[in-house]
C-alpha positions, 0 to 999 in steps of 0.5 A, spaced: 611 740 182 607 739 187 610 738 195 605 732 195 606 729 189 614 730 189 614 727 196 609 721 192 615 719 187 620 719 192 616 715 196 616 710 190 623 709 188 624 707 195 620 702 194 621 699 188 627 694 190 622 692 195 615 691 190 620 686 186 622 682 191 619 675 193 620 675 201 616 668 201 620 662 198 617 655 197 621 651 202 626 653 208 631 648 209 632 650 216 640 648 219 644 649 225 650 652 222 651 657 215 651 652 209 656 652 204 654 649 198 647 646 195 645 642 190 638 638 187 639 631 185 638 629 177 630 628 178 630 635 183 626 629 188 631 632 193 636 636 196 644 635 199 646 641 203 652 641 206 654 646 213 660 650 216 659 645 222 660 639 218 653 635 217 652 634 210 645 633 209 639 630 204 633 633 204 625 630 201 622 635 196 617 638 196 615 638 204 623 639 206 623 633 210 630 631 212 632 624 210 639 624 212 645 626 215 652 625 214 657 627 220 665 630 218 665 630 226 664 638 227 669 640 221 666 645 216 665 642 209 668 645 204 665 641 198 659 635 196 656 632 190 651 627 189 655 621 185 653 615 181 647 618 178 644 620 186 646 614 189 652 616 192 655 623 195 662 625 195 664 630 201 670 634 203 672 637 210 677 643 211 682 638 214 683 634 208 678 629 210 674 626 203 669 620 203 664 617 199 657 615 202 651 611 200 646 615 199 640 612 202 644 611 208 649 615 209 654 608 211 661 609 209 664 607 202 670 609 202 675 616 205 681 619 203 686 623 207 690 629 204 694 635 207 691 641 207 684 643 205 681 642 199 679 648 195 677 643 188 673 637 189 670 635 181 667 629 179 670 627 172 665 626 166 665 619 166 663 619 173 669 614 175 674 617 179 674 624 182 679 630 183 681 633 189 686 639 190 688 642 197 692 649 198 698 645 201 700 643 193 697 636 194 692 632 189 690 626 187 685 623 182 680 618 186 676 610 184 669 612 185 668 605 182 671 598 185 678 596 183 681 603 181 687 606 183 688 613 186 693 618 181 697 623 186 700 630 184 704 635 188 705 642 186 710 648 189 706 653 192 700 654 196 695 652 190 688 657 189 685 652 184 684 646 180 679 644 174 679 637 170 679 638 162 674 637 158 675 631 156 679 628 161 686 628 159 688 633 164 689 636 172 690 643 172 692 647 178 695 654 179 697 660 185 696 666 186 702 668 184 701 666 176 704 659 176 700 653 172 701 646 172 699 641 168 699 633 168 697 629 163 694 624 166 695 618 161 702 619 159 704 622 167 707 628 164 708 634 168 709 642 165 708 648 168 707 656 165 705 662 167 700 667 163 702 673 161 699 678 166 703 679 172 697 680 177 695 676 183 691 671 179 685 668 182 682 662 177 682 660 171 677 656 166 679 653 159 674 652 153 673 646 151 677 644 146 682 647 150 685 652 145 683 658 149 684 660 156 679 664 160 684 668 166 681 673 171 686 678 176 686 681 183 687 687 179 680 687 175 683 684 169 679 678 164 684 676 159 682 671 154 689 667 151 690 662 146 692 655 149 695 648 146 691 646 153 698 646 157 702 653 155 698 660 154 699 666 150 703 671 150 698 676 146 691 677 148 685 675 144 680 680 148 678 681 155 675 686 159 677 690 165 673 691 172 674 696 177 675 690 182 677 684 183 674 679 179 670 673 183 669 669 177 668 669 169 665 663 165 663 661 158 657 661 154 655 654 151 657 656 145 663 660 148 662 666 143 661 670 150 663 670 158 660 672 163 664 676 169 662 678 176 667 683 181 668 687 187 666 693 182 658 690 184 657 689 178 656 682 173 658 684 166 656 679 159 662 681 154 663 679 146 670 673 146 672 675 140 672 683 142 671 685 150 666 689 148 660 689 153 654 687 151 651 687 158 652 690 164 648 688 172 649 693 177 648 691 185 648 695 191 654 690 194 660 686 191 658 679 186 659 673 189 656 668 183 652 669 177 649 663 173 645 663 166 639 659 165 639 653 160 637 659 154 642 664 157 636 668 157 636 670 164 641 671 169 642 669 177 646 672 181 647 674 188 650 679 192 649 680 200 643 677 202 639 677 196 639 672 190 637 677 183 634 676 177 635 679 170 632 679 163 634 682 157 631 688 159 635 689 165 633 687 173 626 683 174 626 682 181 630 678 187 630 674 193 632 675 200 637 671 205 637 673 212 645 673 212 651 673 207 649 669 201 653 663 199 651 660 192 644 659 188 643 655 181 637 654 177 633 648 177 632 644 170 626 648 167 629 654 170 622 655 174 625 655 181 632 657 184 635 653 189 639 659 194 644 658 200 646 662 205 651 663 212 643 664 215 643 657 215 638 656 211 637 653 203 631 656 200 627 654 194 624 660 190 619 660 184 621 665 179 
């Protein structure tokens, strides 16, 4: 092979990442400090954004006009959700500070005080209360709405996680250190188990009729157990092993599949019934978040500074930050995607 047109090829390959990448995004929201978490409204008119420096925002679309700040007093935010259809804004700071915002004016509703800072802050399916759970052990389940009375919780241990059931019924939080608890929130009762694998866990996710529980490890480890919606089983059904510690895995709408990401730079889609890998995404860093669009056709993930796009048929292109992404989601029609980064920029991508 020729000198020239060897050197060619080279020369190509090095520069395919780059030929499939968009440097241009639609909208820069510029900011004064990292941001941690964003997120469109129900009509994707605007966007809330929330910052290490505490400043929750709400942006106009499409100009990217800033409408509105929200002040936590410097304190980095953990969390915040549009509520009541867009209308309100729940948001939580690292000092265990929760409140609840009118959207077109930022005034204060309503604020809640915790020990510890709260690593879940989800709103219930009803729209009418709120979980939060903080690293300290403490929980509660808060009135969104008038007249309504907090539910408090307590656990031992330095709490990970926390998720509501589907159906509302039940609080769960965990630890690293293996140990769950449950409560049913409407007869008061509490019960704790463990999973079977005895490695440092890092999350859970039950499906929706809660007979099976997704349980991924530090270890690598993916399991998938039976569950009654409290115990989990002492036999695995199926599961799938990384090479790294697991971020993170999700269901598929129909939960026939899952979706894992790791330390190992690599996203795997993989059969429930069986383990076996039906999909895998390699990346040049480890994966910090992965999501399907609404047909599960095509997948977004992120890792370092680059927001990734894949298709059946493997990498179609990606979009890139100027420092460590945060988070990045899809719009409705899966034609833009909304990213975040510690650059202090939320961006708005066409894909």
């Amino acid at each position: 092979m020729p000198l020239r047109f060897f050197s060619l090829i080279v020369c190509l390959f090095l520069l395919a990442p780059s030929l499939a990448q968009s440097s241009e995004a639609e909208v820069i929201l510029q900011h004064e400090a990292g941001v941690v978490t964003a997120a469109w409204n129900s009509d994707e008119t605007q966007i809330l954004t929330a910052t290490e420096r505490g400043a929750v925002q709400v942006w106009a679309l499409p100009a990217g006009e800033l409408l509105l700040t929200i002040e936590h007093g410097g304190i980095p935010l953990t969390h915040a959700l549009w509520v009541a259809a867009g209308a309100q804004i729940l948001s939580a700071d690292e000092s265990g500070s929760v409140r609840l915002s009118a959207a077109h004016d930022g005034s204060e509703l309503r604020r809640w005080q915790f020990a510890g800072m709260p690593v879940a802050l989800e709103v219930a399916a009803d729209g009418g209360s709120a979980m939060v759970f903080t690293d300290s052990g403490g929980g509660a389940l808060l009135p969104l709405t008038a007249g309504g009375q907090s539910m408090e919780f307590a656990a031992s241990g330095a709490i990970s996680g926390a998720s509501l059931s589907t159906d509302g019924s039940r609080l769960r939080a965990w630890t690293e250190e293996g140990a769950v608890f449950s409560w049913h929130l409407e007869a008061g009762t509490a019960e704790e188990t463990r999973p079977p694998h005895r490695g440092l866990l890092l999350g859970l996710q039950w499906s929706a009729d809660d007979a099976r529980v997704l349980a991924w490890f530090a270890d690598g480890l993916v399991n998938l157990y039976e569950s009654d919606g409290v115990s989990i089983g002492r036999g695995r059904i199926s599961g799938l092993r990384h090479n790294s510690f697991v971020q993170r895995a999700i269901w598929s709408r129909d939960e026939s599949m899952v979706m894992s990401w790791a330390g190992d730079d690599t996203v795997h889609i993989w059969s429930a019934r069986d383990g076996r890998s039906q999909q895998v995404y390699r990346h040049e860093d480890w994966v910090i978040g992965a999501r399907w669009d609404h047909d599960e056709r095509r997948v977004l993930s992120w890792s370092h500074i680059y927001v990734y796009l894949w298709d059946a048929d493997g990498f179609v292109k990606r979009f890139r930050h100027r420092n460590l992404l945060r988070g990045a989601v899809w719009d409705a029609a899966g034609e833009r995607v909304l990213s975040w980064s510690w650059d202090g920029t939320a961006r708005v991508w066409k894909v």
